[in-house]
C-alpha positions in Angstrom: -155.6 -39.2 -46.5 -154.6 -42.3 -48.8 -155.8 -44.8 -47.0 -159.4 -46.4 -47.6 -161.8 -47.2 -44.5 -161.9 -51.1 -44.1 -165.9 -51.2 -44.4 -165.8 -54.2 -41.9 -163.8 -52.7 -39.6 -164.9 -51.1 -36.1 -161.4 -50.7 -34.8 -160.7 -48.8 -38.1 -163.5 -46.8 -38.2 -162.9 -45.6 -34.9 -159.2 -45.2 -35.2 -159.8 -42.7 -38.2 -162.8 -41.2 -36.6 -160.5 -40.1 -33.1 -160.3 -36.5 -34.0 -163.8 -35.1 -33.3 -163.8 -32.5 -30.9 -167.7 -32.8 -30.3 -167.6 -36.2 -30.0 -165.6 -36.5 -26.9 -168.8 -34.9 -24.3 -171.2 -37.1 -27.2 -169.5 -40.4 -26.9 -168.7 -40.1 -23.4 -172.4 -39.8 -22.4 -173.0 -42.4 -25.0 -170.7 -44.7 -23.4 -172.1 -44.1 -19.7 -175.9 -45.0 -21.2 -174.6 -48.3 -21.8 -176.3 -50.0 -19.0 -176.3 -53.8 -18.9 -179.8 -53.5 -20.3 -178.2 -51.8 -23.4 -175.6 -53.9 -23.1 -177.6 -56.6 -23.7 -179.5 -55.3 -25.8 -177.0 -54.5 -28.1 -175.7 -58.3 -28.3 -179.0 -59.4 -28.5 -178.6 -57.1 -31.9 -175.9 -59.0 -33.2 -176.9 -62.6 -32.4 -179.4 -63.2 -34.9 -177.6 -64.2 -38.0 -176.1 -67.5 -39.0 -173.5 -69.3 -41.0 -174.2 -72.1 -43.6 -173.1 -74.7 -40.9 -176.4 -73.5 -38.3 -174.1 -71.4 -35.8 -174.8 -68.4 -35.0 -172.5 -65.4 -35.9 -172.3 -62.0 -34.3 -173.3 -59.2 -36.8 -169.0 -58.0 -37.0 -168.4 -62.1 -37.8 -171.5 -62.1 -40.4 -170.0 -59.3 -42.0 -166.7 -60.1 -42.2 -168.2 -63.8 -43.4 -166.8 -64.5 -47.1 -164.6 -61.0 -46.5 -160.8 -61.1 -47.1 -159.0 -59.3 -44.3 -156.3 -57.1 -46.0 -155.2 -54.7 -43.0 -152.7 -55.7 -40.3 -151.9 -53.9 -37.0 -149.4 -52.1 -38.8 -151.6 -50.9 -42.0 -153.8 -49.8 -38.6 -151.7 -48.1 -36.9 -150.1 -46.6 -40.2 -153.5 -45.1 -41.0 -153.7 -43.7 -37.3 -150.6 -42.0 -37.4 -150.5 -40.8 -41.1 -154.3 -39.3 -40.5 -152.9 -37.4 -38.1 -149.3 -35.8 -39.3 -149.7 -34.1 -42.2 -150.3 -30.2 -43.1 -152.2 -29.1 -39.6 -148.7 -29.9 -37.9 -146.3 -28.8 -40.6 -148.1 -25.3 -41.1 -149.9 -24.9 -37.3 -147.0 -25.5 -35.2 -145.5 -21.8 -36.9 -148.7 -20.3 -36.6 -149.4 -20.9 -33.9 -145.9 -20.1 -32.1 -146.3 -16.7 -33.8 -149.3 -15.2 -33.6 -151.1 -16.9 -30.8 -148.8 -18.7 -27.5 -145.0 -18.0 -28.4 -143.0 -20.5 -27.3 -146.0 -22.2 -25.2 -146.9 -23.8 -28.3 -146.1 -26.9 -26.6 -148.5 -26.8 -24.2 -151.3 -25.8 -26.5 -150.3 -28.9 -28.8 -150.2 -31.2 -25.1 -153.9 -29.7 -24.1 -155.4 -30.2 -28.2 -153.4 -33.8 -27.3 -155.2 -34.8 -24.5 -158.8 -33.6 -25.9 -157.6 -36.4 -28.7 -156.7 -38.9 -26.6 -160.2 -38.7 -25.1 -161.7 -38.6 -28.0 -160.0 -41.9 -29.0 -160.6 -43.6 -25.8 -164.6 -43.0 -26.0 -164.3 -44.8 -29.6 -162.3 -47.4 -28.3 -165.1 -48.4 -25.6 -167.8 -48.3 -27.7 -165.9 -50.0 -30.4 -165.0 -52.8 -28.1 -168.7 -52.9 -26.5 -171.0 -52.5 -29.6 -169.7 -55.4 -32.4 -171.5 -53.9 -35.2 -170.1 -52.0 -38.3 -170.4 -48.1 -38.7 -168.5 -46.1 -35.9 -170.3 -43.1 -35.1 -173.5 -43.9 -36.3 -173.9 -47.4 -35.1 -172.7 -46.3 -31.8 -175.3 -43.2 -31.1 -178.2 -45.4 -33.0 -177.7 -47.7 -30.0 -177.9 -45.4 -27.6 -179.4 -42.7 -29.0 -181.6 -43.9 -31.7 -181.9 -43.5 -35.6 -182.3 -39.5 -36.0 -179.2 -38.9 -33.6 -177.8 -41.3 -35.6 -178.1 -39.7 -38.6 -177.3 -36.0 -37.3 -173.8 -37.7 -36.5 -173.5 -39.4 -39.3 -173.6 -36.4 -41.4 -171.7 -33.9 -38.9 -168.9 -36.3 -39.7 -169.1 -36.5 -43.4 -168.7 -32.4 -42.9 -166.0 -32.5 -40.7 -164.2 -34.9 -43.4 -164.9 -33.4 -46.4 -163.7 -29.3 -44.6 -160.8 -30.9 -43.2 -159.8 -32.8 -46.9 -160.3 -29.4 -48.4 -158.4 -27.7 -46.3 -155.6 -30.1 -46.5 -155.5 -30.4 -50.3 -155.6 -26.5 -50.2 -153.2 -26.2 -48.1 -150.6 -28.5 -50.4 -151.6 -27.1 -53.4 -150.7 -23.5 -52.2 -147.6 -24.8 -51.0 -146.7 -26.2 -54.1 -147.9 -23.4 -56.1 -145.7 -21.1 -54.0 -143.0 -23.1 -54.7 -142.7 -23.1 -58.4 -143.3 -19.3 -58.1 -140.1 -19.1 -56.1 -138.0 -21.6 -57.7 -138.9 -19.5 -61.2 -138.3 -16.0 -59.6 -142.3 -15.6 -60.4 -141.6 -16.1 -63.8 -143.5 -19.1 -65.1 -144.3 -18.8 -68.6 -148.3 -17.5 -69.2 -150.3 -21.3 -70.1 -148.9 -22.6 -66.7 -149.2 -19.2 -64.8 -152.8 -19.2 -65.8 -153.3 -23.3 -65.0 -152.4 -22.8 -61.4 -154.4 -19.8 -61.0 -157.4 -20.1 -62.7 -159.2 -17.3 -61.1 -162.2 -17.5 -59.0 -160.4 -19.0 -55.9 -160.1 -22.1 -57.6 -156.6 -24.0 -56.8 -155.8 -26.7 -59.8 -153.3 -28.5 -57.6 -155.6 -29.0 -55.1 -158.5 -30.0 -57.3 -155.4 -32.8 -58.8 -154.7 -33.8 -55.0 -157.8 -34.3 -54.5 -159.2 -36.5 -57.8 -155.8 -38.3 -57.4 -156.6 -39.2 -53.6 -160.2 -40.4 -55.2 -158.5 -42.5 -57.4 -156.5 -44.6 -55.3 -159.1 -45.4 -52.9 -161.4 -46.3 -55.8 -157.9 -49.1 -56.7 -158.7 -51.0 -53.4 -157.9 -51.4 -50.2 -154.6 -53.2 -50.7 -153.3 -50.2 -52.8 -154.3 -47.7 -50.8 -153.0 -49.0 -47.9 -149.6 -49.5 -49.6 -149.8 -45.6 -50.6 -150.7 -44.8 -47.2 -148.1 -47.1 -45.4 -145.0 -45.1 -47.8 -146.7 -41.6 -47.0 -146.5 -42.4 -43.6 -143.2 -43.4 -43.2 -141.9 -40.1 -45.4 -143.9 -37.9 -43.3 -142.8 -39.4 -40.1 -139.2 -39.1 -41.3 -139.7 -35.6 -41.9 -140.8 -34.6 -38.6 -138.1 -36.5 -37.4 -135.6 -34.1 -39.8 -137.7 -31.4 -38.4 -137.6 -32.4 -34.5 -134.0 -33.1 -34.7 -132.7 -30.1 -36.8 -134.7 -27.8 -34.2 -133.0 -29.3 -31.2 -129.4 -28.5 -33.0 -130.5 -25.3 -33.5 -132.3 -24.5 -30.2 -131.5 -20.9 -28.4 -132.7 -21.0 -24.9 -132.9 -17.4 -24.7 -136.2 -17.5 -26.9 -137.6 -19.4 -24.7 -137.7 -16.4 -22.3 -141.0 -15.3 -22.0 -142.1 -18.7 -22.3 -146.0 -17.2 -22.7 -145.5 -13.6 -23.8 -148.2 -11.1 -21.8 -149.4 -10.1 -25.8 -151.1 -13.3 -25.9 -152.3 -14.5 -22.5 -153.8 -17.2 -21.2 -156.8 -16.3 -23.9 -153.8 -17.0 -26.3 -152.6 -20.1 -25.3 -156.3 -21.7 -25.1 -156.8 -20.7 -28.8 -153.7 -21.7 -29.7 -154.6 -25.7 -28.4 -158.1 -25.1 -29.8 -156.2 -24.3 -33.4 -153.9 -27.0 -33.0 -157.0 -29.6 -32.1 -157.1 -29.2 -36.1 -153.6 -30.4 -36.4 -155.1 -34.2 -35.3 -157.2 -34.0 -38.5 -153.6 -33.9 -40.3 
């Protein structure tokens, strides 16, 4: 959420971009258009453009031409794994054991992990066979065209700024609830008022947000330093989480393992809710 988009980076853009639903059956027909004509085509695209010595420079080397590289494999992978924990699996993963699959949570978060992991592998493909800048539109404007292009373009700007919403929401409630508690819901009136302004509008989530703004706007070398230490706290808290559980484990509720309330109708919304969770 901290981390700014390397804007000369396909393996980047398509490492953030992995959580699409809709773009696993899109970018899987995209990636079985690519015939060698396209193919060729699409190098043909990228050969054009030289450096001041007379070589000629793919359109990803052009780019990155007179561009400092800030992000390592690690900053990469940090981003990766930090876009993905986060609220959907802290608050989800209770949900959804609840009210939707029981203790066959698991499997619903194994069946949302595999539509991911497709997901991932379509943008890996086309990232690795079209050179050019742009993830998702770049990739459908090659195989698609321009107004495809654009449709996906700005499907994905929706999906990003719902899912940012949701997840400054969700903090800010979190936090809200928190203070409440921790003051017995006795916070004195000016700050009562200031995080609940009426009108469904959550102040800590609107600060979350504008803070989130801010850091991107710093750089790419700060942001990926705020990202890399968010990362490593989050990851250390699942690991809290994942290890606490298993000392507290009873076997016995693991008996029904999917309860006949939900069903089989529950455990495939459960993994369709927990699809979210990849958004972090």
């Amino acid at each position: 959420m901290f981390a700014k988009r390397h804007p000369t980076s396909p393996a980047l853009n398509g490492a953030n971009e992995n959580s699409s639903s809709s773009s696993i059956a899109t970018f899987s027909l995209a990636a079985s258009s690519l015939s060698p004509i396209n193919t060729k085509e699409a190098n043909n695209y990228s050969s054009h453009e030289k450096d001041d010595s007379g070589h000629h420079l793919s359109l990803a080397d052009s780019s990155h031409h007179g561009v400092e590289r800030h992000l390592t494999l690690f900053d990469l992978v940090s981003v990766g794994v930090g876009s993905t924990v986060g609220s959907g699996i802290f608050v989800l993963s209770g949900i959804i054991a609840r009210n939707l699959a029981g203790p066959a949570s698991a499997v619903c978060w194994a069946i949302s992990g595999l539509s991911a992991l497709g997901s991932g592998a379509c943008y890996a493909e086309l990232a690795g066979r079209i050179t050019a800048d742009g993830s998702s539109y770049s990739y459908v404007k090659q195989t698609m065209g321009e107004l495809p292009a654009v449709i996906a373009a700005l499907c994905l700007t929706y999906e990003y700024v719902v899912a940012s919403a949701a997840i400054a929401r969700s903090w800010g409630d979190k936090l809200e609830d928190w203070l409440r508690i921790s003051n017995n819901d006795d916070l004195p009136y000016w700050l009562d008022v200031a995080l609940d302004p009426g009108f469904g509008f959550n102040t800590l989530a609107f600060l979350v947000s504008t803070g989130s703004v801010w850091i991107l706007l710093c750089g790419v070398k700060e942001s990926k330093f705020v990202m890399n230490i968010f990362t490593m706290l989050k990851v250390g808290v699942v690991m809290l989480m994942v290890i606490g559980g298993l000392c507290l484990m009873d076997v016995s509720n693991f008996t029904p393992f999917l309860p006949k309330s939900f069903g089989f109708s529950g455990l495939m919304h459960g993994a369709t809710t927990s699809f979210f969770g990849y958004l972090g």
